[in-house]
N, C-alpha and C positions, 0 to 999 in steps of 0.2 A: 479658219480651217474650212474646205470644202466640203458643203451636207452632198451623200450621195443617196439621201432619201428624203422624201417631200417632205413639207412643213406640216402638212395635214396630216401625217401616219405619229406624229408623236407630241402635238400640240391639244390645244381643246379650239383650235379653232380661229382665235383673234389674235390679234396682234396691239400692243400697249406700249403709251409713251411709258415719261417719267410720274406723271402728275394721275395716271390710270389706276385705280385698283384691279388689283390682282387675287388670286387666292392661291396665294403661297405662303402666308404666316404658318408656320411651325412648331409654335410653343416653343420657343428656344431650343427646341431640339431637344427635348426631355430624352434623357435616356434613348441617344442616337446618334451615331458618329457614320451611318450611310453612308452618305459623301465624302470623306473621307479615308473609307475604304477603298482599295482594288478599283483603283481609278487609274493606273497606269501610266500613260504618259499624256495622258487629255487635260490634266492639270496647267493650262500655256500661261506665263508670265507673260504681261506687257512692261514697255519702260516705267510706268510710273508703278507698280510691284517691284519691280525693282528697287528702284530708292526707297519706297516704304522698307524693307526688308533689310537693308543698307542700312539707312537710316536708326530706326527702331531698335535692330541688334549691334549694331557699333563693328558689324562685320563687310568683308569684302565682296562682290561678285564670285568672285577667286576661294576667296573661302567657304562661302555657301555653296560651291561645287563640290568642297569634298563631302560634306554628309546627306545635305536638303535639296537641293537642285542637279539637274543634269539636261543635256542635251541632243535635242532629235532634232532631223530634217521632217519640217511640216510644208507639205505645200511648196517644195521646193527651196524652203529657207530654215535657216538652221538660230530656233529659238530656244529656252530654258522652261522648265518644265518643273514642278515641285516631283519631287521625288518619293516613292513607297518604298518602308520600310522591307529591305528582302526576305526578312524572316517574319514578319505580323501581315505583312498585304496593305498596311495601312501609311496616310500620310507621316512623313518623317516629324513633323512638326504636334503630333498628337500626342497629349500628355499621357502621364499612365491612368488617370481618369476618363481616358476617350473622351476628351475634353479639346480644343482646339490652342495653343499653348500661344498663338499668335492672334488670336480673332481680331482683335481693337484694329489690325495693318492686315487683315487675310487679302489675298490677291483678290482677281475683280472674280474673275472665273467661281471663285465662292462664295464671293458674293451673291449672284448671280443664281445660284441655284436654287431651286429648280427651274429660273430662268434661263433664256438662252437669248442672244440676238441674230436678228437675220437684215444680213445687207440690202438695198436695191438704190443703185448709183452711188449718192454720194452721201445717204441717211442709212439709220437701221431703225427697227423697231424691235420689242421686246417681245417676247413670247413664252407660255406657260408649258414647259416638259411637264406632260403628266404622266409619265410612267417610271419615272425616274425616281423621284421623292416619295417614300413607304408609309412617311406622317400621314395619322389619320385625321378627317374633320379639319382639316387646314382652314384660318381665317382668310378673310379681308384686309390688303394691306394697300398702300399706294406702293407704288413700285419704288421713288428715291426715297422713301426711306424702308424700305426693305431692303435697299443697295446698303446705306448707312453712309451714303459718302459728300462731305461737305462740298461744295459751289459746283452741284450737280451738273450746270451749262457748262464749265470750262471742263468736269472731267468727260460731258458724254462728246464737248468739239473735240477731245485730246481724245477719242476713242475712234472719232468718223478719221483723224487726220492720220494717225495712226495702221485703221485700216485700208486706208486710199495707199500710204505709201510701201504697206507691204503689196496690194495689188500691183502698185507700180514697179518694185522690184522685180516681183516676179516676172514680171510682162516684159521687159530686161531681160532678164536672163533666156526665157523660152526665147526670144527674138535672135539673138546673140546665140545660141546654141553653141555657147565653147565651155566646157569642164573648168580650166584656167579662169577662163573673165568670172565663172557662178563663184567658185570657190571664192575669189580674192573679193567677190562683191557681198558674199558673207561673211568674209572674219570680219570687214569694212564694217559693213550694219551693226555688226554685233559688238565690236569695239567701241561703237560709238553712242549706243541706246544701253548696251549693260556694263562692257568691261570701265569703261572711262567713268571714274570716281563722282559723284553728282555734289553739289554743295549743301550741306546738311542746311544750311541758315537760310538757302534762297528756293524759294517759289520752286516748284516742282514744273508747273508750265511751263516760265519762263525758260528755262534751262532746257525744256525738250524744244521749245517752237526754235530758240537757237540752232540744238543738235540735229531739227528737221531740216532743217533749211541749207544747212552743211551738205546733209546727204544728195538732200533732193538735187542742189547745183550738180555733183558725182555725179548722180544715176542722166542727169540731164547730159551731160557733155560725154558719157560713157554712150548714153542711145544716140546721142549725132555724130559718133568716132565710127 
């Protein structure tokens, strides 16, 4: 998503790998479901949230639209989004303990928090939201394992490649300026990163670096037509 506020009005300042300590520990979130609440539609799934999700619940893309997920144009392109409870304010996925009912698979974006990433070319780096997270007295952590997520390398290359090829989309479509070519160049993305079934037994990579590659030839022979 595009910041339309600087990095310095809501940071502390630095910028942090994988391997950085940070001070974002939270005591497990004692008695705290913040995040969780009145979050809107900033909740963004990427493809590998997806298959966790798939995966984990024994459910479909298709069916996790009717209750937990739903869909906004961000940025020109039309992704999935965890969805708030209409009547509580809160995520659909929170138990009646304000307890998180998915954590062991939560998407990256929850991971993440009170982190956030910020692009430049074709890297990002990590950075501390401080006004975001209420937790008081916050520790010292390293950042992948405050993420929680195993073969750190291949998930944070599946994150640069990821945001290179929504960049690329987009840059498509602004260029191309027709209603017709955006629309069919999103049900396309979207068919092919969420609707299209993932294989529970194989490699979560492998299965996206195929489906990128698919896309990318499209969007290639789409920008020289």
């Amino acid at each position: 998503m595009k910041r339309q506020i600087s990095i310095e009005e809501i940071s502390d300042g630095r910028l942090y790998k994988a391997n950085d300590l940070v001070k974002a520990g939270c005591h497990d979130c004692k008695d705290c479901s913040f995040c969780c609440e009145g979050m809107g539609e900033s909740i963004l799934l990427d493809p590998k949230d997806l298959y966790e999700l798939t995966t984990y619940l024994g459910r479909s893309f298709e069916e996790l639209l009717e209750n937990n997920l739903e869909l906004h144009v961000v940025d020109g392109l039309i992704l999935p989004n965890l969805k708030m409870d209409p009547e509580k304010d809160c995520c659909s996925f929170l138990d009646e303990n304000k307890r998180c009912s998915i954590h062991s698979i939560r998407p990256g974006f929850c991971r993440l928090f009170p982190l956030g990433r910020i692009y430049e070319q074709d890297d990002f780096h990590y950075f501390l939201q401080v006004h975001e997270c209420p937790m008081e007295h916050k520790t010292k952590v390293k950042v992948k394992k405050w993420l929680g997520i195993e073969a750190i390398a291949s998930y944070e290359e599946f994150i640069r490649s990821w945001h290179m090829l929504q960049k690329k989309t987009q840059e498509i479509m602004e260029q191309k300026k027709d209603d017709s070519l955006t629309k069919k160049i999103n049900l396309f993305v979207l068919q092919e990163f969420y609707v299209n079934p993932y294989e529970k037994d194989e490699d979560f990579y492998s299965q996206y670096a195929r489906r990128e590659q698919n896309v990318l030839t499209v969007l290639e022979d789409i920008a020289n037509s």
